[in-house]
C-alpha positions in Angstrom: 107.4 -16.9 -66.5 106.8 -14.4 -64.1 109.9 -15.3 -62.2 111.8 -14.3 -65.1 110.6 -10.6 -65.0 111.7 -10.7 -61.6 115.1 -10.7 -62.1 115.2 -9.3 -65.9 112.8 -6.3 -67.2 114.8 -5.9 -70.6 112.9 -8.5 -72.4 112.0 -7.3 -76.3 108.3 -8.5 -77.2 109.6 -11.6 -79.6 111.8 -12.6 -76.2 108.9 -12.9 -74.2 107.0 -14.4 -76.6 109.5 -17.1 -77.1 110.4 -17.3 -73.4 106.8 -17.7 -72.8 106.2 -20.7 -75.4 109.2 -22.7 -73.5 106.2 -24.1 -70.6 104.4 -25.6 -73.3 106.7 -26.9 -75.6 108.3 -28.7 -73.1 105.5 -30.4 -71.3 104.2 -31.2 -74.8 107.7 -32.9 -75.7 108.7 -34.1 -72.2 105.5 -36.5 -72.2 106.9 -37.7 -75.7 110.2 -38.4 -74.4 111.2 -37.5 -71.1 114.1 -35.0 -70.9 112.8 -33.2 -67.5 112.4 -34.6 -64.6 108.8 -35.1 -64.1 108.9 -32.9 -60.7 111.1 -30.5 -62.5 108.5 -29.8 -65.5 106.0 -27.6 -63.3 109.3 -25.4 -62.2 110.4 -24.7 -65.6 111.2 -21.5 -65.4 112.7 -21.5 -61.8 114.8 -24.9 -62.1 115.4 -24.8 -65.7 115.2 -21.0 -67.5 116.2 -18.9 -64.6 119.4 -20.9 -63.9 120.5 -21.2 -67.8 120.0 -17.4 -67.4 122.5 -16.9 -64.2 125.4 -16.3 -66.6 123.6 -14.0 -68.5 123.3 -11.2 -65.1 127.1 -11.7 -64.3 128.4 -11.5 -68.2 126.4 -10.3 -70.9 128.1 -11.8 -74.3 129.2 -9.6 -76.8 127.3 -9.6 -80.0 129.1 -11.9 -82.7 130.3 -14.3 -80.0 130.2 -18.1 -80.9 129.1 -20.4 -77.9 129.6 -23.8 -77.5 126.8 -25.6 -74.8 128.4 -28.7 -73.6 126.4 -31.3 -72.7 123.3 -29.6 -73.6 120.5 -32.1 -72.8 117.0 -30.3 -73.4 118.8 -27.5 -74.3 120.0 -25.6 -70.6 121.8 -23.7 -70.6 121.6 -22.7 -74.7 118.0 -22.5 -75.5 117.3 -19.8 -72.7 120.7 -17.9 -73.6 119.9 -18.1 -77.7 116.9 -16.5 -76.7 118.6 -13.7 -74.2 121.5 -13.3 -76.6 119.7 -13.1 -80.0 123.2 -11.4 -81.5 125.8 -14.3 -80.5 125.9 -18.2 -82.2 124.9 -20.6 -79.8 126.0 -24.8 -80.8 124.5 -26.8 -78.6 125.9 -30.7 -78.0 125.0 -33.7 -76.8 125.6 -37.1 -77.0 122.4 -38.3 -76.6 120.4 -38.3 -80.1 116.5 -37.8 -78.9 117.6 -35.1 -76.3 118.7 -33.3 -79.4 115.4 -33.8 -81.1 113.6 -31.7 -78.6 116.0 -28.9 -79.0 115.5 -29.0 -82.5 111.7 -28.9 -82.3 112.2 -25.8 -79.8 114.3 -23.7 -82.0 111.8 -24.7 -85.2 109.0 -23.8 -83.0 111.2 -20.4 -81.4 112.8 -19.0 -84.8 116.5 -19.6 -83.0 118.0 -19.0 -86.2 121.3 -18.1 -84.0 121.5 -21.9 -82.8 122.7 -24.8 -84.1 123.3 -28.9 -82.5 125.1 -31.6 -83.0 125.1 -34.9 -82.2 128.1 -36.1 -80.5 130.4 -36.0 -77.5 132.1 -32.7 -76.5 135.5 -34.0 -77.4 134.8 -34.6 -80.4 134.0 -31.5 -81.8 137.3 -30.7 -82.9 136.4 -28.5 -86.3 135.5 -25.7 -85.0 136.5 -22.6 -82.3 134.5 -21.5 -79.7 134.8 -17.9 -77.9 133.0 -19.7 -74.7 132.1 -22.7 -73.3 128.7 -23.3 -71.1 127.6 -26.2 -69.6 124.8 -27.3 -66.4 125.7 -31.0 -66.0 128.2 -33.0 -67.6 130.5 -35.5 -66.9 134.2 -35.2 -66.8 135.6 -35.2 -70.2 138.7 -37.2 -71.3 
């Protein structure tokens, strides 16, 4: 967590709290069903949190923005930017169902009323518009 405060000092008191949860939430949930790499778990915040958040230091997202996260897996790059960006829409998909189960017991556990998932490949989502797209690792699409 600490690394966090390294590189961003504007953190509200709810945003720290919830940034601070993320450690154990996902330890608890990646011994359930692993979404992490098992060497990645214990840098969470480096690996994981503080790369989601790279976007957010080079373009902070207007508020009412609506953000699709391609490809989501546990949730990185949209569970650390919902919680950053507590003013813009964050959809988060994958195409992997239990992936998608941990992001849901995150924002349950986090209050990330401004983030929603689905369940399905990125080309697929073809009923609604998106202002953005984010995504860490994905395949090609086609």
């Amino acid at each position: 967590m600490d690394i966090l405060l390294k590189y961003f000092s504007d953190f509200t008191p709810r945003q720290l709290e919830q940034f601070g949860a993320l450690d154990e939430l996902y330890k608890d949930w990646n011994a359930k069903i692993n979404v992490i790499s098992r060497k990645d778990i214990d840098s969470l915040y480096e690996k994981h949190v503080l790369h989601s958040l790279a976007i957010a230091a080079a373009f902070p997202f207007p508020d009412g923005l609506e953000i699709i996260d391609i490809g989501t897996g546990g949730g990185f790059p949209g569970v650390p930017l919902a919680i950053f960006f507590p003013n813009v829409k964050f959809h988060l998909v994958d195409s992997i169902g239990k992936k998608l189960k941990i992001v849901e017991a995150v924002k349950e556990a986090l209050g990330l009323d401004n983030l929603t998932t689905q369940h399905s490949r990125a080309e697929e989502v073809t009923n609604r518009k998106f202002d953005f797209a984010v995504s860490r690792a994905v395949a090609p699409l086609g």
